[in-house]
Structures are given as C-alpha cells and as structure tokens.
N, C-alpha and C positions, 0 to 999 in steps of 0.2 A: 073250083074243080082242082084236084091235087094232080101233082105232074104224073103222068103213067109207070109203073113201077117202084114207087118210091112210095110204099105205103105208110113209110115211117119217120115225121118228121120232129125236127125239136127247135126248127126256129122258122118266124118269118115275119120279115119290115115290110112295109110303103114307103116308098121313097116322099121325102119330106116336099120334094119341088115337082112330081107330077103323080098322080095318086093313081095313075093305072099302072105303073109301074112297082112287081111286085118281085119280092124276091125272096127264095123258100130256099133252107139247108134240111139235107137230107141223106137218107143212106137204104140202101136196097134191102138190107136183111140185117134184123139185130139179132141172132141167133149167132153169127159167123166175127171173123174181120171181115173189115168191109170199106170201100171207098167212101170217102168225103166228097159231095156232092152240091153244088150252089147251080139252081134254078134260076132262071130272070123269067116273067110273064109281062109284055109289054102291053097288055090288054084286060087288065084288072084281073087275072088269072083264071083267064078262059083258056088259054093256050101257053104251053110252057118251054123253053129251051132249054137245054143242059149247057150253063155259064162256062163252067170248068169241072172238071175229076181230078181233084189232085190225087190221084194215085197213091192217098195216103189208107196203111194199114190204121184203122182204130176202133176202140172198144163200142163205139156207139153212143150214139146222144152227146148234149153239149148245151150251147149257148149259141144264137144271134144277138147282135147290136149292130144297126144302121146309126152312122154318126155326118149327116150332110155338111160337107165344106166347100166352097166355094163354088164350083162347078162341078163339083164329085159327089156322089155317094158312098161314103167308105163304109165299105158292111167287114166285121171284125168275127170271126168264127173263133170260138173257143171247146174243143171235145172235149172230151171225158172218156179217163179210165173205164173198163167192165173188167171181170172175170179175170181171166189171165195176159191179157193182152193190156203191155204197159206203156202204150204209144199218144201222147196226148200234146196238143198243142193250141198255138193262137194264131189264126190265118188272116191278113187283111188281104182283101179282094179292092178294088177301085172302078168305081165306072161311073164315064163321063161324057161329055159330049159328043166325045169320035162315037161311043157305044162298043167300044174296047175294055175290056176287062184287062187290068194288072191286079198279079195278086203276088204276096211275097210273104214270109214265116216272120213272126214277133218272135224275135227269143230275148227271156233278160237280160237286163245289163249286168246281173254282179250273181255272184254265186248267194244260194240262199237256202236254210235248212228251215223247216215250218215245226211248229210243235203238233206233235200227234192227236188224229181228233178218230173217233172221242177219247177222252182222258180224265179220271179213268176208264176203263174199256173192261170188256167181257163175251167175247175171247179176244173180238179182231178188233183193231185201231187201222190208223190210215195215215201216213207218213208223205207229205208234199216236197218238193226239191225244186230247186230251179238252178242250171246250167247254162253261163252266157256262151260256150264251147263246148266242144266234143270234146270227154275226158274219160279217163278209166273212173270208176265208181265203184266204192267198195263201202257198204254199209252191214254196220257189225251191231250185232246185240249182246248187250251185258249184266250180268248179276250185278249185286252190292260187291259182290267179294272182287269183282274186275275180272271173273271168268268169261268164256267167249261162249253163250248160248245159242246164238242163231245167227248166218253171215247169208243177210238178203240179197245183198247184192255184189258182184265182183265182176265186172263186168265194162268193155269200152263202152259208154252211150255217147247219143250225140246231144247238142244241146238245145234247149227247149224246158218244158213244165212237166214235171213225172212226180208219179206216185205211186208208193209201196204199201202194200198190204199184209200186216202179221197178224198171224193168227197166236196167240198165247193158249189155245188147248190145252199143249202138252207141259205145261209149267204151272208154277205154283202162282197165287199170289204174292205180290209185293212191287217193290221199286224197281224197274229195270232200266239201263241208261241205251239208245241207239248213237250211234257214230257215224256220221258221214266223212268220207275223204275220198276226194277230187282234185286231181291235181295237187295246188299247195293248200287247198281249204280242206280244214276240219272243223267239224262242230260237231259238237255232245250233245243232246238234250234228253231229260229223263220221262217214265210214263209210267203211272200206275198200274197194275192187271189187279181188278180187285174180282174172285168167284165167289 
C-alpha cells in the first residue's frame, strides 16, 4: 500500500537486516516544484511515516540506494533535473538502532565539468557540473571563430550536482566549444549540433 498522497514515487529499499522494514522516496506532484520526501513503513508497508521533508525545491524523480553498514541503513537519494528547475542533489539519510534518522547533503570533492550528452545532439544536449562550494558560475557558449553565442549561466550557485540544458534551435550546425568558470576553475569542452 503506497504512503497517502504521494502518488508518485521513484525509489524504494527493504532494509537488508529486517525485511518489514521498508523505505519509499517520493514527491506529492510532478507537475510543480516540489518537496523531497523519505517514507519508513516499519510494517512491511501497510502503514507509512513521513521520515523527513527536506524542504528541498526539485525537478522531480531521481534515484534510491540502500547501502547497510554496520548498525545503519544508509539509504543515499540522488534527484534529478525536469523542465526548468535546475536544483539537484545527493542526500544521505541514516537510520539505526535509536530509530532516529540523520540525514546530511553529499556534495563533491573537486570541481568538475562533464562532456555534453548527447553528443552530437539535435537541438538540445545536457551539460552536468559538480561544485565542492558555493560559487559564482558563469557558463558561455562559443563558435569556432571564439564569438560568445549563448551565456547559460551567470549566476552565484551553491554547491552540489547541476545540469544545464541548451537548446541549439536557433544556430546552425557545427562545433561549438562551452566554458565553465567558478571561482579559479575553467574548463572548455567542445559539442557537435549536427541538423
């Protein structure tokens, strides 16, 4: 039986060490933003608690993984991008023997720019970043010739897993290079638009 209002879910573990114990991530409305939500069912999920709300804004849908250590169940939430809302992250939650939840944000260690997928693309591609800090972020799109075509992003973010989405509509085919800079990191990488 799914927890009441939460018709929409995209993960859910058994804990490895007692198997009534059930735990479901979830969000109230994938039409909106929307809260991040972790369920526990301590009754093979006949009956359901709300764990915690992290009162996080995001696009909706995602990933669960329950990882058992020692006395714990560390269940690891990872969302995902939608539409225009560009808030995405990795949440560890922990719960143990008190029956207390700790939960706290993974953000990465080093700064890091991903190559564009798909590549080549036709219109839109998908740009991934990772920020071990909160920094300004300024990501620029460029011709061969080194002109400045599109500036996605200018903007302070915090840090965490984000992804950008361009659309190439309004441009021709060919090579185009994107630029990330944050803080003291820059990095180039190039991406096809082939129509």
């Amino acid at each position: 039986m799914a927890p009441d209002g939460y018709p929409y879910f995209f993960g859910l573990a058994i804990s490895p060490s007692d198997p009534s114990i059930v735990y479901a991530a979830g969000s109230i409305n994938t039409d909106e933003p929307q809260d991040l939500v972790l369920y526990i069912s301590r009754n093979g999920g006949d009956d359901w608690e709300i764990v915690t709300n992290k009162n996080l804004v995001y696009g909706g849908g995602g990933y669960l993984l329950l990882v058992r250590t020692n006395n714990f169940d560390d269940i690891y939430i990872a969302t995902r991008r939608r539409g225009l809302i560009r808030t995405e992250g990795v949440y560890k939650f922990r719960y143990g023997i008190t029956g207390v939840f700790e939960n706290e944000r993974i953000v990465p260690q080093s700064y890091s720019l991903s190559q564009n997928y798909p590549n080549p693309f036709n219109p839109e591609t998908n740009i991934e970043y990772e920020l071990p800090e909160a920094a300004r972020v300024k990501f620029v799109v460029y011709n061969t010739l080194g002109q400045v075509v599109d500036i996605l992003v200018d903007s302070e973010l915090e840090a965490g897993y984000h992804t950008i989405h361009w659309n190439g509509e309004n441009y021709t085919s060919g090579i185009y290079f994107y630029r990330m800079r944050a803080g003291v990191f820059v990095e180039t990488k190039r991406m096809l638009l082939l129509k």
